[in-house]
N, C-alpha and C positions, 0 to 999 in steps of 0.2 A: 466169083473168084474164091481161090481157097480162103479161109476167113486167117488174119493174122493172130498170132498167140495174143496179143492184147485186147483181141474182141469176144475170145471163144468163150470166158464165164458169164460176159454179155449174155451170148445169143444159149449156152447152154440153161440160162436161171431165163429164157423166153422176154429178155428184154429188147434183145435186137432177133429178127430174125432170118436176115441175109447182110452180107456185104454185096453189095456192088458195082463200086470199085474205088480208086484211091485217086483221091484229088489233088495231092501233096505228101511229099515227107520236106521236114525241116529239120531246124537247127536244135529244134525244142521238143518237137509233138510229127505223128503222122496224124491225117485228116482224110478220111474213106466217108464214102456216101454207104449209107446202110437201108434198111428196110426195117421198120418201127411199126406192126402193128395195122398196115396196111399205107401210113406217111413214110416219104424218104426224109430224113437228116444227118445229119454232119455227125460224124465221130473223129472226135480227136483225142489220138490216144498219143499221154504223153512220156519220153523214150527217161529213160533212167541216167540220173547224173552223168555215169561214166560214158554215155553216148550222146551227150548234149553239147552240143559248140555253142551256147552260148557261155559269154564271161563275164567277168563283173560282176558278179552275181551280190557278191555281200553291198555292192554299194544299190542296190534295187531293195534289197531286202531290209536295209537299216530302215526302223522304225514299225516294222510291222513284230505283231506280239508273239509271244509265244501261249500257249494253254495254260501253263505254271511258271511257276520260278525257277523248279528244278528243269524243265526243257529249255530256259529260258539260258540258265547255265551253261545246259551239255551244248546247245548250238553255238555257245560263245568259245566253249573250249574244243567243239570239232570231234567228240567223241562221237562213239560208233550210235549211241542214242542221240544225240546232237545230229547227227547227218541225217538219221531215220528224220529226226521231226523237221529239219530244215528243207527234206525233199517234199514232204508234205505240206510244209507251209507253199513251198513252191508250186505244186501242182491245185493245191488250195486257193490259192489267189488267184488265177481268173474264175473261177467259178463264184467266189465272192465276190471279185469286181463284175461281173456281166450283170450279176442278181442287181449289185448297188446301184448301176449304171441304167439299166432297165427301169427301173424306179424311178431315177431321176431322171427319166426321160430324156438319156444317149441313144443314139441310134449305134444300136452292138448288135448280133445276134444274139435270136431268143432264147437261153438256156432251159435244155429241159432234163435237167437230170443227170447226177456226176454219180455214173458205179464202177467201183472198182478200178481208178484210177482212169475212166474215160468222160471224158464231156460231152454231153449229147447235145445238137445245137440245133436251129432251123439254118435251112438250106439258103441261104441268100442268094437270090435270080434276078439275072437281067433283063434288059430289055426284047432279049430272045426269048425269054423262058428257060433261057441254059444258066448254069451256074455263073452267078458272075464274074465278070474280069476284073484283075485291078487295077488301079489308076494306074499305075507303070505301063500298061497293055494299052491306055487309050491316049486320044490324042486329042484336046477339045477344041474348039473355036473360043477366041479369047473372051466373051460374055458367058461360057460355059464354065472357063477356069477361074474366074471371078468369084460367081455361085459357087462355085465349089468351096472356094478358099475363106468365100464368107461364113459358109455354113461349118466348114471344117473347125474355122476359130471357133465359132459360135459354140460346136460340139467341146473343146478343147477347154471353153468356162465351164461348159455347163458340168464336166468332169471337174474339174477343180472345187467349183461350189460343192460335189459330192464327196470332198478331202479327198481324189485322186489325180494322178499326173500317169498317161499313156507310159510313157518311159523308152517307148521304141516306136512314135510313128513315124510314118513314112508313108510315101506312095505305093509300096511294096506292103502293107496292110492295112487296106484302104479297099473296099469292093466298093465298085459301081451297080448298086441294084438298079430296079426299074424307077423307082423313085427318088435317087439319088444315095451319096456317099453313106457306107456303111463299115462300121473303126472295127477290126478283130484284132487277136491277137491281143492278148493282156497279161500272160503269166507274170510279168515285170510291172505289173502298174505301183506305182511307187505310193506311198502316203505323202499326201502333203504337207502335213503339218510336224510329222517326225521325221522326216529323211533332210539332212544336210546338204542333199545335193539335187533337192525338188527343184529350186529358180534354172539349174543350169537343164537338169532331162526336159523342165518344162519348156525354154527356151528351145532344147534343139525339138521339139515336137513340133512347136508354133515355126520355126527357120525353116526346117523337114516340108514340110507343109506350101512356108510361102516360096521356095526354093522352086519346086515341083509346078505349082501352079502360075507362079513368075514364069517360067520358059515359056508359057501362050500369051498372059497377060504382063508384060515385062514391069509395068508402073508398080505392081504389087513388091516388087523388089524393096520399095523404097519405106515398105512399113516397118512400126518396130512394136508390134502386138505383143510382144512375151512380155518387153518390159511395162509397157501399161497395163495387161491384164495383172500381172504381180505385184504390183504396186497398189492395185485395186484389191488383190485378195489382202495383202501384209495389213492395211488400212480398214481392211473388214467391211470393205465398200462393195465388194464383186457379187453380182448377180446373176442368175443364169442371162437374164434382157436388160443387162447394163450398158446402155449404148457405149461403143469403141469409136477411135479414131482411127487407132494404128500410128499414132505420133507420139511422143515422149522427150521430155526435154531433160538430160541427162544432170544429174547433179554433179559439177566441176570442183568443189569444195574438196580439200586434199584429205586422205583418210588418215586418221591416228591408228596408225600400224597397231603401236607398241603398246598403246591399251586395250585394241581389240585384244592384242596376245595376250596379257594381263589378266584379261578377265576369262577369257578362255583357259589358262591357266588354273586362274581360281576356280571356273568349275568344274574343271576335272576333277582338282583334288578336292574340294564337295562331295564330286559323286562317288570317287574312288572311298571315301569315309565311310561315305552310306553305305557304299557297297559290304567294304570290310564290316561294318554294325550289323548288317542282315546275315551274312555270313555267320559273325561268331553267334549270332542268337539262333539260327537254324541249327549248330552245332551243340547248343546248349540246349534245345531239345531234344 
C-alpha cells in the first residue's frame, strides 16, 4: 500500500521498509503492519492534537513531569511552547509506560523503538497465527472469562506496583494472543502517586474489566477489587503476588467535609507561595 505521510521518514532513513497494511485508525494513533528488516510489526503512528478525539486530557496528564521549570510553566499557561511540549509529553508516555511495564513484567507489547513520532511494536497473534482479536470480538465459556479476569486484575497490580494506572481499559484494548490477554493502548497511563484522580481511572479499569468478564461469569459482578487493591497500595502493603479476595468492607464513619476543605485550602495557598517565591527568584536572575 501507498506508505502514509507518518511513515515515509521511517522507511526513507531504512527503518521500516514496506507498509502492509493498516490494522486501525483511532481516536488517538493509526496502527499499519509494516516490514522491519525482514520481521513484521506494528506501527502506530500518533495523529496531531487537532485530529485526536480523545478528552480530558489535563486530568490523564496531571502529575506527570515536565523536562524543566520553564516547560513546566508554558504547559500550565497553554502557550504555543506549552502545547509543543504537552504533545510530546503525550505521545512520550506510552512509550515510557510499555518500556516501565515490560520490566515489570506486564504483559503490553514489546516496544521496539519510537522515531519520529512512530512506535514500533511486536505484532501480537492469535491463536490463528493472525493478528489478534480483542476481547470485545470474543465470547468465552464462563471458566474462560474467570482466567481472564483473574489475570486481568493480576496485570492491573502488577501495573500499579510500577506507579502506573491503565487510564482507559476496557475490553476494546485488550488482545487475545495465543497465550492469553495482552493490555495496549497506554498514551493515558496516569501516575499513580501524582494524579488526584488515580483511585477513580483505577476503579473504572478494575469495573471495565470485571463488567465485561461478568457477562460469561455473572458471580464476578459481585467483587469489589479497586477498592481492596487501593487500600493495599495507599497502606504500602500491595505487591505484584499479594493475594486478593475481591471483598472489602467499606468505612461507614461520616466524613469531616469542612476540614478536608480546610486543609485543601491551606495547601493551595502553600503552593501558591512557593510558586510566587520561585517565580520572583527566576526573575531575579
Amino acid at each position: 500500500m501507498k506508505p502514509p505521510k507518518g511513515l515515509q521518514p521511517l522507511i526513507d532513513d531504512g527503518i521500516v521498509d514496506s507498509v502492509l497494511r493498516q490494522l486501525k485508525s483511532g481516536k488517538e494513533a493509526s496502527v499499519f503492519l509494516v516490514s522491519c528488516g525482514g520481521s513484521v510489526r506494528c506501527a502506530k503512528v500518533y495523529k496531531e492534537a487537532e485530529h485526536r478525539g480523545f478528552h480530558k486530557l489535563a486530568e490523564y496528564q496531571e502529575g506527570r513531569r515536565a523536562r524543566g521549570s520553564r516547560d513546566a510553566r508554558a504547559m500550565g499557561k497553554g502557550s504555543r511552547h506549552g502545547r509543543r511540549e504537552q504533545e510530546a509529553a503525550w505521545k512520550n508516555a506510552e512509550v515510557d509506560a510499555l518500556y516501565r511495564l515490560v520490566a515489570a513484567g506486564v504483559r503490553v507489547p514489546q516496544p521496539h523503538g519510537y522515531y519520529e513520532g512512530v512506535l514500533l511494536m511486536e505484532v501480537v497473534r492469535g491463536a490463528d497465527g493472525e493478528v489478534a482479536p480483542r476481547l470485545n470480538d470474543v465470547s468465552p465459556e464462563p471458566e474462560e472469562a474467570r482466567q481472564w479476569h483473574a489475570f486481568l486484575i493480576r496485570q492491573i497490580v502488577r501495573m500499579l506496583c510500577a506507579g502506573l494506572i491503565h487510564g482507559d481499559l476496557s475490553e476494546f484494548n485488550v488482545l487475545l494472543a495465543e497465550d492469553g490477554p495482552v493490555i495496549i493502548d497506554l498514551p493515558q497511563a496516569v501516575d499513580a502517586s501524582g494524579n488526584n484522580n488515580a483511585f477513580r481511572m483505577l476503579r473504572r479499569d478494575v469495573d471495565n474489566m470485571t463488567a465485561y468478564c461478568g457477562r460469561f461469569a455473572p458471580e464476578l459482578l459481585d467483587t469489589e477489587y479497586a477498592f481492596e487493591i487501593w487500600k493495599l497500595y495507599q497502606d504500602a502493603e500491595l505487591k505484584p503476588d499479594t493475594p486478593l479476595t475481591g471483598r472489602y468492607v467499606h468505612d461507614e464513619t461520616a466524613a469531616d467535609v469542612d476540614g478536608v476543605l480546610d486543609q485543601i485550602a491551606e495547601a493551595r495557598a502553600e503552593a501558591e507561595a512557593r510558586q510566587r517565591g520561585r517565580e520572583a527568584a527566576e526573575a531575579d536572575d
